[in-house]
C-alpha angles and dihedrals in degrees: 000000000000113000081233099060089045096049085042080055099053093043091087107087087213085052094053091046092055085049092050094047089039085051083070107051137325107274141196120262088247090055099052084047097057089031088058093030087222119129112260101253092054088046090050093053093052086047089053095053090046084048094044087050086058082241090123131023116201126224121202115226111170123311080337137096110218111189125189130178118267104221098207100081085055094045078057096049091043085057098053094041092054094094094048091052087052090051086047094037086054095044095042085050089055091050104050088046084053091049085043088053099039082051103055087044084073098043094056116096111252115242105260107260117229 
């Protein structure tokens, strides 16, 4: 699956939200539907393009769908986003040592004027 299917994939907020709920526990069909407030076939097609993505794999139990997050396409997107979070990690480092300095600066007395 190409990086560029499975982010066209997350690029849909109702998508993401599915993702979010699914990232705590595998969940029914009925649940994802009132979690996400959508109507259930809207939620189902949502749930086909995650699954087709290979983002969610779906269990039968029953008369019920229980889908649950398959960790290996993110696994996929954690490792091409990698270089960009070093880039973030090293400019948010910079910043909080210039808000460390800028703190001390006003902590410091001030000289006595004459």
């Amino acid at each position: 699956m190409s990086d560029t299917v499975l982010w066209s994939a997350l690029a849909d907020p109702h998508r993401r939200a599915i993702v979010a709920l699914l990232l705590e526990r595998p969940r029914a069909v009925g649940e994802i539907v009132e979690a996400c407030g959508l109507s259930q076939p809207s939620t189902s097609k949502h749930l086909k393009v995650l699954r087709e993505v290979g983002l969610v794999r779906v269990r039968q139990e029953a008369q019920r769908r229980v889908y649950a997050l398959d960790p290996a396409p993110m696994a996929a997107l954690d490792t091409w986003l990698a270089p960009y979070r070093r880039l973030w990690n090293a400019g948010l480092d910079a910043l909080g040592r210039r808000l460390d300095e800028t703190s001390d600066d006003r902590t410091r007395p001030s000289a006595p004027k004459d």
